[in-house]
C-alpha positions in Angstrom: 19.1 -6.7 22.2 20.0 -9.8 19.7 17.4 -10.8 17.5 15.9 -14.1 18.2 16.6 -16.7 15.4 16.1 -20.4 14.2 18.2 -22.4 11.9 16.1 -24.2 9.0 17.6 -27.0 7.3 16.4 -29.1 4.6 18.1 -31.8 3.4 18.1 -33.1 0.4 19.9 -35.8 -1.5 21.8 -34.2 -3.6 22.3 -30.6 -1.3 21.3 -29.4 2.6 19.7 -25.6 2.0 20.5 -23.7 5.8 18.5 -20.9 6.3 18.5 -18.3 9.5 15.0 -17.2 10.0 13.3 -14.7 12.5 10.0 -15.3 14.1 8.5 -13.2 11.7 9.6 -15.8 9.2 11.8 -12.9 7.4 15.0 -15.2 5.9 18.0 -13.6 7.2 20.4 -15.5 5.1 20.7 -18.5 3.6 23.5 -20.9 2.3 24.0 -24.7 1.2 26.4 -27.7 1.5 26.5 -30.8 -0.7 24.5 -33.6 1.2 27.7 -36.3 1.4 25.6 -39.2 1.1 26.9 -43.1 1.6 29.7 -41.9 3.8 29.7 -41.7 7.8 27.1 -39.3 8.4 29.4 -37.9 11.1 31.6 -36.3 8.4 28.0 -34.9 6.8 27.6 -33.5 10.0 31.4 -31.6 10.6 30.4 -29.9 7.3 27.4 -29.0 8.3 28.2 -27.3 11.3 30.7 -25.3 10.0 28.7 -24.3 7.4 25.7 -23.3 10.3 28.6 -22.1 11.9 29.9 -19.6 9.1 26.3 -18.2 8.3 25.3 -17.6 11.1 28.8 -15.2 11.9 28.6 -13.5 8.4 25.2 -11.7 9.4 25.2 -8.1 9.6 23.4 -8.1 13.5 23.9 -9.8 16.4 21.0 -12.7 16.6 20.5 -15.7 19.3 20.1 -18.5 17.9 17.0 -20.2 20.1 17.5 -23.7 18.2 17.4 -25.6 15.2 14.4 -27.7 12.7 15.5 -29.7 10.4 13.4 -31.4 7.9 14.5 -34.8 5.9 13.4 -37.7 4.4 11.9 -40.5 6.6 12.3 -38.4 10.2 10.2 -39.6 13.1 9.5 -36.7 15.3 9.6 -38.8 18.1 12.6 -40.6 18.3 15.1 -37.7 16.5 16.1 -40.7 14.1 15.7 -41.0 10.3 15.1 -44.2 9.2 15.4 -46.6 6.2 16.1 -43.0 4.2 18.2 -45.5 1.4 18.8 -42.1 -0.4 21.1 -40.9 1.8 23.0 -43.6 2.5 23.7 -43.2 6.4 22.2 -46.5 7.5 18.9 -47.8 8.4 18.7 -45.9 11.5 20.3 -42.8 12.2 20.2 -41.1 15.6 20.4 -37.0 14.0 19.0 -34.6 16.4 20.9 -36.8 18.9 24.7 -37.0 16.7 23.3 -33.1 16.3 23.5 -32.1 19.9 26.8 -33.0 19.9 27.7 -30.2 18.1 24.9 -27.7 19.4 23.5 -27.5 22.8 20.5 -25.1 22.1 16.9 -25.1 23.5 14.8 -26.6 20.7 16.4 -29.3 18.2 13.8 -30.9 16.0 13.3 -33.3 13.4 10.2 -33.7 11.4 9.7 -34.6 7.3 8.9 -31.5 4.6 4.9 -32.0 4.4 4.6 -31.4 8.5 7.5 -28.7 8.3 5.1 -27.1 5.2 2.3 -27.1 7.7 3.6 -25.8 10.5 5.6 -22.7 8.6 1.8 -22.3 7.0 0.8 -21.7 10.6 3.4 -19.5 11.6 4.3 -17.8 8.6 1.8 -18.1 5.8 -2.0 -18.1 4.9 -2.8 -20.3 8.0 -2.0 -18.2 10.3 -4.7 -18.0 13.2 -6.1 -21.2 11.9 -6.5 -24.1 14.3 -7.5 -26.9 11.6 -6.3 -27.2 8.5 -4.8 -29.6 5.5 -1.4 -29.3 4.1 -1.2 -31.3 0.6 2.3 -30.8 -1.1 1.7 -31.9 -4.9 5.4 -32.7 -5.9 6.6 -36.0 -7.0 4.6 -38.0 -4.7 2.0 -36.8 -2.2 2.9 -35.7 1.4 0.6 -34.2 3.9 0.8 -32.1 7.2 -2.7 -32.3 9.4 -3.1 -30.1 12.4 -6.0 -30.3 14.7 -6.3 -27.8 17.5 -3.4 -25.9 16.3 -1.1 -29.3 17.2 0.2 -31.1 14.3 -0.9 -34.8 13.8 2.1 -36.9 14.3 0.4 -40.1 16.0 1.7 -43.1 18.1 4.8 -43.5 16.4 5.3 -40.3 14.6 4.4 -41.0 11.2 0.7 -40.2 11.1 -0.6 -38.3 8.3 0.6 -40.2 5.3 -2.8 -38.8 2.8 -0.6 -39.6 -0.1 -0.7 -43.4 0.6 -4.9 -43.7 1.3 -6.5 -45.6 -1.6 -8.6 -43.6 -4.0 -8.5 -46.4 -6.4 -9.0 -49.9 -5.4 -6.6 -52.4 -7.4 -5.2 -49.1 -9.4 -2.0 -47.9 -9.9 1.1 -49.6 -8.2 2.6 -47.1 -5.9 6.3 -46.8 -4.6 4.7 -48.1 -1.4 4.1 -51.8 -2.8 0.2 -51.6 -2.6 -1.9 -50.2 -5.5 -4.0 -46.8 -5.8 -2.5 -44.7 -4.0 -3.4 -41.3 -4.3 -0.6 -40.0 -5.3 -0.3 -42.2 -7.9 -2.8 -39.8 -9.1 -2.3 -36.3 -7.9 1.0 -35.9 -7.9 3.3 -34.5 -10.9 4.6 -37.9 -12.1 0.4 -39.0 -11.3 -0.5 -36.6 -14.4 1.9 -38.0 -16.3 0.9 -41.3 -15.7 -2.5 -40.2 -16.7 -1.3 -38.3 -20.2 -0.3 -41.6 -20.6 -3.1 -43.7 -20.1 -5.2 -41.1 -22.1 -2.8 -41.4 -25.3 -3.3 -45.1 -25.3 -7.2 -45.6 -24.3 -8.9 -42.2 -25.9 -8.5 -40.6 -29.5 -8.4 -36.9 -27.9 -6.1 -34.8 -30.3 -3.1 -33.3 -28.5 0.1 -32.3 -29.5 1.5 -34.3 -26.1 0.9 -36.9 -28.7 4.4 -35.9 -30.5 5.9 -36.6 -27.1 7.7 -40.4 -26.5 6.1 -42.3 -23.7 7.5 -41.6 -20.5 9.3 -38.3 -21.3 5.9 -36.1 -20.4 6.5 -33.7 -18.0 4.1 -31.9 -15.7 5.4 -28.4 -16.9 4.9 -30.1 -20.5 1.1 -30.8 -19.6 0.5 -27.2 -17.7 2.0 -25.1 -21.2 -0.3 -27.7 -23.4 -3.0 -27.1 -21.2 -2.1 -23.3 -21.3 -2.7 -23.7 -25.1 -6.3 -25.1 -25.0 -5.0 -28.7 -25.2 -7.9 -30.7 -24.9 -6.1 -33.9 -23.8 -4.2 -31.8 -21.0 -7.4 -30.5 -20.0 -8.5 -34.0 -20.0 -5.6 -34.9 -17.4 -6.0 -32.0 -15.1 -9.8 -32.8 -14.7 -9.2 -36.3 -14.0 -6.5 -35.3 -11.5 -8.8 -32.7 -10.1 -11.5 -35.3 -9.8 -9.1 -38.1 -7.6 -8.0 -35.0 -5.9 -11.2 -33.6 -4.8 -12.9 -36.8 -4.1 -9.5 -37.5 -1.5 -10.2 -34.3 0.1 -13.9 -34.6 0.6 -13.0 -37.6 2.9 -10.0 -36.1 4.6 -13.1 -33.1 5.4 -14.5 -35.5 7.0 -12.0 -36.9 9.3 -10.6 -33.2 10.6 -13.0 -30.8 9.3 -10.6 -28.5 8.7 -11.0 -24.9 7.7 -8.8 -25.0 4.9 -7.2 -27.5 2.7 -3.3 -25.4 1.5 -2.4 -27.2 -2.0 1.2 -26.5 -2.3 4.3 -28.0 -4.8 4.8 -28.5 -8.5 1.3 -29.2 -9.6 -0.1 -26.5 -7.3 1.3 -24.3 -9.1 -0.7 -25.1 -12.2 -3.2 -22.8 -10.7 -6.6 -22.6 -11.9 -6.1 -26.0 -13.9 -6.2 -27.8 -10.8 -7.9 -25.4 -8.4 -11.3 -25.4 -10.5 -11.6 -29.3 -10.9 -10.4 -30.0 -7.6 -12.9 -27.2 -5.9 -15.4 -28.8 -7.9 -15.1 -32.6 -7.6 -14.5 -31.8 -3.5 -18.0 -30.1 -3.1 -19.9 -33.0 -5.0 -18.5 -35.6 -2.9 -18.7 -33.6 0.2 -20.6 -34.8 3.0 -23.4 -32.1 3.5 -22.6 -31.5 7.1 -19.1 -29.4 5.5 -20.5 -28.5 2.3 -18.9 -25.0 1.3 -17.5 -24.7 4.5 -13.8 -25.6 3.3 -11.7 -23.4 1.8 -9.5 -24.5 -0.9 -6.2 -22.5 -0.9 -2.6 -22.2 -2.5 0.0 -22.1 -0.2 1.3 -18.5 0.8 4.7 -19.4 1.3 7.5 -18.3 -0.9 7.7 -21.8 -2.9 11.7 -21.9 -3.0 12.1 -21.1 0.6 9.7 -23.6 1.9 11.5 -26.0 3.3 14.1 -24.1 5.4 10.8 -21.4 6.5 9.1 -24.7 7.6 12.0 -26.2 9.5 12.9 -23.2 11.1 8.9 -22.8 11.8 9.0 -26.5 13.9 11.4 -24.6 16.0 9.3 -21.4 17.6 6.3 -24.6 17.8 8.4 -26.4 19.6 9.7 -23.8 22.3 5.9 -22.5 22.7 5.9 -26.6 23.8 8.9 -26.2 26.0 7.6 -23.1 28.0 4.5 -24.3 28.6 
């Protein structure tokens, strides 16, 4: 009997990562393509099939492939379509999954961004399992967010609910990317702790040897090794990040009351440094009706397979849709 598979696909702007993934989310093989970018996405997609194409016959078993998930920048759900994605270069609208099925005819062919992908391959795969509600916050260069509610991902009207990143935690703060001001992840996000090492250089007197480093070249793997070190002005940042962070979540408790809130991405990884603040600053703004009843948890997921797990998770969720 073939083993049942899903394709996984993340795309990128610089390269598409294909994974082949079983429903135990066990990754079978993967493989990657250069994402041609300002060209006829048509030509992206002849590549890209061959290269599904080629995997997929170089395994060592026989599998059936029950569909494909793909995650990318600016997807609607919805409509198949990504849209104003300027990255890539393809044109304000593109019709994927539907250019897509021209090459593949299977069950289940899906669209969504990385944050909901994240959430559902948390559900199937990872430390959500058996959970009905929870919060998935990717901490990377900006803030995205995957909400499920009765074991159904948020997607609303037009499929681009769940956007946590872009609720105001600072009225009038920092411009965000999104042309309005205090965003959170202006804040919480590894370019948000930068910004803050920043702002503490200038406005406090806190020794620090980030001091040596020239304005705008902090990294957030710069901040986590100083903080590593006892550096009190990288402490500084990851309690102030911890604090815009936790005070976030406390109001996104309130919305969903979700078991668990997954913290996942670069800044996750910081561990402890932003686990304790964030834990912290979340219970003291909590509303006492979910006081201590949120967990606050790292992602379980293998943190460089992510993406293609995710996508190929988005396609076992959507045939469970189908067959119902």
């Amino acid at each position: 009997m073939k083993k049942e598979v899903a394709i996984g696909i993340d795309i990128g702007g610089t390269n598409t990562v294909i994974g082949v993934v079983d429903r135990a989310g066990n990754l079978l093989a993967e493989a990657s393509t250069p994402t041609l970018t300002n060209t006829d996405v048509k030509n992206y997609l002849d590549v890209l099939s061959a290269k599904i194409n080629e995997t997929v016959f170089e395994l060592d078993e026989e599998v059936e492939v029950m569909g494909i998930g793909v995650g990318a920048p600016s997807s609607n759900y919805y409509t198949g379509e990504i849209v104003g994605a300027s990255n890539l270069g393809w044109g304000d609208v593109v019709p994927f999954v539907e250019l897509l099925r021209q090459y593949y005819d299977y069950p289940a062919i899906v669209l969504t961004n990385d944050a909901n992908s994240a959430a559902v391959g948390e559900m199937m795969y990872g430390g959500a399992k058996g959970m009905k509600n929870f919060i998935m916050l990717t901490l990377g260069t900006g803030v995205g967010s995957g909400i499920v509610i009765n074991s159904e991902l948020v997607l609303g009207h037009d499929g681009f609910a769940g956007e946590l990143g872009h609720v105001i935690t600072e009225r009038n703060g920092r411009e965000c990317g999104c042309g309005r001001n205090g965003c959170l992840e202006t804040y919480a996000s590894a370019t948000g702790i930068c910004r803050t090492v920043s702002e503490l250089n200038a406005n406090t007197k806190i020794p620090s040897e980030l001091r040596k480093v020239p304005s705008g070249q902090f990294t957030s793997k710069m901040v986590y090794d100083a903080a590593v070190k006892g550096d009190e002005l990288a402490l500084e940042a990851f309690e102030r990040t911890g604090e815009m962070l936790g005070r976030a979540i406390a109001d996104f408790v309130a919305f969903s009351s979700p078991e668990a809130v997954f913290l996942f991405g670069g800044l996750a990884q910081a561990g402890d440094y932003i686990f304790k603040p964030t834990q912290k600053h979340m219970e003291e703004n909590m509303c006492f009706l979910y006081s201590n009843k949120v967990q606050l948890l790292p992602s379980e997921l293998d943190g460089a397979k992510i993406a293609v797990l995710g996508a190929s998770a988005v396609v076992w969720k959507e045939l469970e849709q189908i067959e119902q």
